[in-house]
Backbone bond lengths (Angstrom), bond angles and torsions (degrees), N, CA, C in turn:
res aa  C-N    CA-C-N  psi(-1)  N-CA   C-N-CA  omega(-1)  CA-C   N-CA-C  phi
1 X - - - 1.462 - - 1.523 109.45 -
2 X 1.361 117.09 141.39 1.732 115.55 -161.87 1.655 85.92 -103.08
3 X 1.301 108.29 146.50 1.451 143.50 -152.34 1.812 114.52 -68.82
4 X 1.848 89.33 -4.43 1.106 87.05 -166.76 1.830 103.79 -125.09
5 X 1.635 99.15 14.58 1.430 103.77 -164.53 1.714 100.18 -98.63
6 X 1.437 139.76 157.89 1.193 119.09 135.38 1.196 148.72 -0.91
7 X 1.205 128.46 160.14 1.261 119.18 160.27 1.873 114.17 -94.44
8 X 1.353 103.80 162.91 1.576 98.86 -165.39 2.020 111.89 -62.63
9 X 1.484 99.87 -42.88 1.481 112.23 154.69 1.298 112.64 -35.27
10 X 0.907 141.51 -80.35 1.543 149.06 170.42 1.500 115.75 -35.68
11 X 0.854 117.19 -60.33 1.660 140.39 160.92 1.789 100.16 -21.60
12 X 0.955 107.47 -57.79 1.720 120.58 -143.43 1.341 92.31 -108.40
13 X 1.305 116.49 -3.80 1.435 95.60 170.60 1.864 114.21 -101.96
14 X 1.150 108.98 -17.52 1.408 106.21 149.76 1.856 116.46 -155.45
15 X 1.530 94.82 75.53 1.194 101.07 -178.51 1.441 137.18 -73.78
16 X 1.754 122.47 23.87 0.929 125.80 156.09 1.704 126.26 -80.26
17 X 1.101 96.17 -18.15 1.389 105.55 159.44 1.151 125.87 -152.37
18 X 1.721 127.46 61.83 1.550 137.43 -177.62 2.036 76.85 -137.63
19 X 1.343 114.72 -28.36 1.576 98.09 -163.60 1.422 96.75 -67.13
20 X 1.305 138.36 -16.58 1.450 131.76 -155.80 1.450 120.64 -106.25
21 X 1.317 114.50 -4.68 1.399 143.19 -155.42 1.352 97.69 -104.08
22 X 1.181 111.77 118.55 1.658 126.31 165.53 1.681 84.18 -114.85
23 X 1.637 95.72 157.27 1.630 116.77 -169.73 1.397 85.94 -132.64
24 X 1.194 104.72 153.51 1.485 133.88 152.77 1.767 131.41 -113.86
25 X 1.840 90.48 -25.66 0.993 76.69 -177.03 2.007 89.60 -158.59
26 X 1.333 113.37 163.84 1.594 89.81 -173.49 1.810 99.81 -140.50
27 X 1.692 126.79 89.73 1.214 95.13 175.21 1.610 143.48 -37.70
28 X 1.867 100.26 165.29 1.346 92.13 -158.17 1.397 93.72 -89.25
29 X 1.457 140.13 1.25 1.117 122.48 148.00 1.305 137.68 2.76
30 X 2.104 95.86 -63.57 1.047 113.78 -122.84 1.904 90.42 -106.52
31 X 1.280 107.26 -13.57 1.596 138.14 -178.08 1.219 110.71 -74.40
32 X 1.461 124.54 90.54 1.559 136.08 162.05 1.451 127.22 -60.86
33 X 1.364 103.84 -45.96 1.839 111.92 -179.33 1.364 106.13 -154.33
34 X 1.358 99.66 152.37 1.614 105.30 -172.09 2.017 92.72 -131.30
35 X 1.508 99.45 125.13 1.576 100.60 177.76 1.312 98.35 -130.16
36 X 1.472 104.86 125.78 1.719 139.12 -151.67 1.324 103.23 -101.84
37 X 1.115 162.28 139.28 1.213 158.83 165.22 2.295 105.78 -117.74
38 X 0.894 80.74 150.47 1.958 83.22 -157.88 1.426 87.91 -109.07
39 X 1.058 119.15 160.26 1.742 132.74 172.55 1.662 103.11 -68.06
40 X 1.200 115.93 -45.11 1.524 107.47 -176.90 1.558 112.95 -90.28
41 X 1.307 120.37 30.77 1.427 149.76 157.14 1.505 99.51 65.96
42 X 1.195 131.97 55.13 1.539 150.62 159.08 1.537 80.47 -97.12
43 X 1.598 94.04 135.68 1.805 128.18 162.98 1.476 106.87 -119.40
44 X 1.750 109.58 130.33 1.451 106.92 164.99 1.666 106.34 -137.97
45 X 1.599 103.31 127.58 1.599 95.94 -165.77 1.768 91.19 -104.29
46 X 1.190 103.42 136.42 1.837 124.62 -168.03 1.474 94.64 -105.20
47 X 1.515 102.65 119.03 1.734 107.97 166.88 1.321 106.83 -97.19
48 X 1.546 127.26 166.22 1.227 116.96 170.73 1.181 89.04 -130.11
49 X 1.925 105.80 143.44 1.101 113.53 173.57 1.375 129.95 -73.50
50 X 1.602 127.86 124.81 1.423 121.64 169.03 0.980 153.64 -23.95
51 X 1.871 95.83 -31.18 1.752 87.44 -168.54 2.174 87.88 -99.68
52 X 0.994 99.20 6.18 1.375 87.53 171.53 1.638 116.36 -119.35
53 X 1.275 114.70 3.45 1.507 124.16 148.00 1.550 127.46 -21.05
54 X 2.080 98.34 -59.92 1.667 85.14 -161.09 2.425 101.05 -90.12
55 X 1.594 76.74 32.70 2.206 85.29 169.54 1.692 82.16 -94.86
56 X 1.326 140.07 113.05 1.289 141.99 128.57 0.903 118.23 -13.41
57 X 1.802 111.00 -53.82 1.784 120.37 -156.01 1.540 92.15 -93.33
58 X 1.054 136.69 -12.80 1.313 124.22 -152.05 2.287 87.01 -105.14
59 X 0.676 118.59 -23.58 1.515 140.52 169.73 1.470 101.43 -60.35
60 X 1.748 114.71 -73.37 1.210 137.11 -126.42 2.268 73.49 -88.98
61 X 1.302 130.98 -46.69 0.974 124.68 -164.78 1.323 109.22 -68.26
62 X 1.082 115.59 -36.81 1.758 120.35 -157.13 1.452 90.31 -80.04
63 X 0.971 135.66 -51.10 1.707 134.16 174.49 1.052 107.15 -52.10
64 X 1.576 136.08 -69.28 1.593 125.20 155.15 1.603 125.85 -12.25
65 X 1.132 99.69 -82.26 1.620 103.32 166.01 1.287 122.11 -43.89
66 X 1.699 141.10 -60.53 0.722 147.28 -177.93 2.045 101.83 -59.55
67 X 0.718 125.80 -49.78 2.032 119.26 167.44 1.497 99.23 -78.51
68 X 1.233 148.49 -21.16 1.257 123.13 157.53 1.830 113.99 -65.70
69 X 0.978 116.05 -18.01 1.556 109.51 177.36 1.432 131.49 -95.40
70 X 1.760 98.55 -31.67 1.441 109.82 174.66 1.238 107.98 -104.14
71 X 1.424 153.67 25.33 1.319 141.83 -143.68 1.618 96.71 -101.44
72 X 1.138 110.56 -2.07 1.815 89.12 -169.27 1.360 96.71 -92.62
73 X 1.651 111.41 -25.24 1.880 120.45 -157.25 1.226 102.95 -94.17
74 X 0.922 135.10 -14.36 1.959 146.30 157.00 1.024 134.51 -39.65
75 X 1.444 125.70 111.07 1.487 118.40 -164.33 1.371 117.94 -115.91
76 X 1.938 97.45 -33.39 1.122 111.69 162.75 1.527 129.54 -146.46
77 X 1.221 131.44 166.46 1.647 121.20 -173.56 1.548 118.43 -129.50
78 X 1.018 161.11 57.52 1.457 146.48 -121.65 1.918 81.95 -119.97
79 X 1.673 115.19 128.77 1.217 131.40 -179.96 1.158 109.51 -110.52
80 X 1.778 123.83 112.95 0.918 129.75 -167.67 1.847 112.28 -96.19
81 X 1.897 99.83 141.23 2.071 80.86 -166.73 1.669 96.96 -104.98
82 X 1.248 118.07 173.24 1.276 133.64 174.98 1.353 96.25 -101.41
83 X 1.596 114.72 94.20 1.812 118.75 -160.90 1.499 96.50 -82.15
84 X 1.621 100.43 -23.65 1.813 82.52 -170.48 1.523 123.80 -80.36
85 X 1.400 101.41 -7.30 1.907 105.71 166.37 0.939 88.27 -77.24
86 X 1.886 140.08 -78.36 1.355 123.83 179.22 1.200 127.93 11.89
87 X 1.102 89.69 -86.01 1.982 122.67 -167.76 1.939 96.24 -57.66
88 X 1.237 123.05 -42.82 1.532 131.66 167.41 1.182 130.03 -41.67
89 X 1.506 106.15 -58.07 1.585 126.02 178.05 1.653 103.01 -78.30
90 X 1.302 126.57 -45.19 1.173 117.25 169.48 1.263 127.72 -25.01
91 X 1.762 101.30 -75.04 1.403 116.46 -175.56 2.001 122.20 -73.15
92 X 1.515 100.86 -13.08 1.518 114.65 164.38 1.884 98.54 -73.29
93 X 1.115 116.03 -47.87 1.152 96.99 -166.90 1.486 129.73 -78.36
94 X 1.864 104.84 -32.16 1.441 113.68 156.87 1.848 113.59 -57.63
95 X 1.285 104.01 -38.93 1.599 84.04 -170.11 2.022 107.10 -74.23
96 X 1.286 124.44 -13.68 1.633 131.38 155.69 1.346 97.64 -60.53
97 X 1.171 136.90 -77.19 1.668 142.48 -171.89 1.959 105.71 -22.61
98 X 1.580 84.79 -66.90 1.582 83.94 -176.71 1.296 124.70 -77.73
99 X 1.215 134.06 -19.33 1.571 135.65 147.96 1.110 109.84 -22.18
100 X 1.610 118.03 -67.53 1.592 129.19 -171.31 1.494 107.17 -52.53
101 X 1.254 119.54 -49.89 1.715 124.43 174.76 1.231 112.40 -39.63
């Protein structure tokens, strides 16, 4: 899978238009759990809590912090999304988009 595609999960949950989508970048909004894999093969999967979800900064810090502390013991990171806000805001925002048209 190229680095810049979805994940296949994501993909398949509305793949008429997740197959076409290259990302660059993915708010943390949009970021439910993060599962860490450690060099000495310890896994820890990080939920974030909801009601402090729609704080950006309160998201955007704890991930900061959390790779400022473990970054040397890290092997791998796989960021899991909450597709169905995704998939929500999408279609709220296309159906505003085309109004304006």
């Amino acid at each position: 899978m190229s680095k810049s595609k979805l994940p296949a999960d994501v993909i398949d949950y509305w793949p008429e238009v997740f197959e076409h989508i290259e990302i660059k970048a993915v708010p943390v909004k949009y970021i439910s759990s993060v599962h860490v894999t450690f060099q000495d093969g310890k896994e820890w999967d990080i939920e974030f809590d909801e009601s402090k979800k729609s704080s950006d900064k309160y998201l955007e810090k704890t991930i900061n912090t959390f790779f400022k502390e473990y970054n040397d013991v890290i092997s791998k990171v796989e960021f899991k999304l909450d597709t169905p806000n995704l998939v929500n805001d999408v279609k709220s925002q296309t159906k505003t988009f085309m109004k304006r048209s």
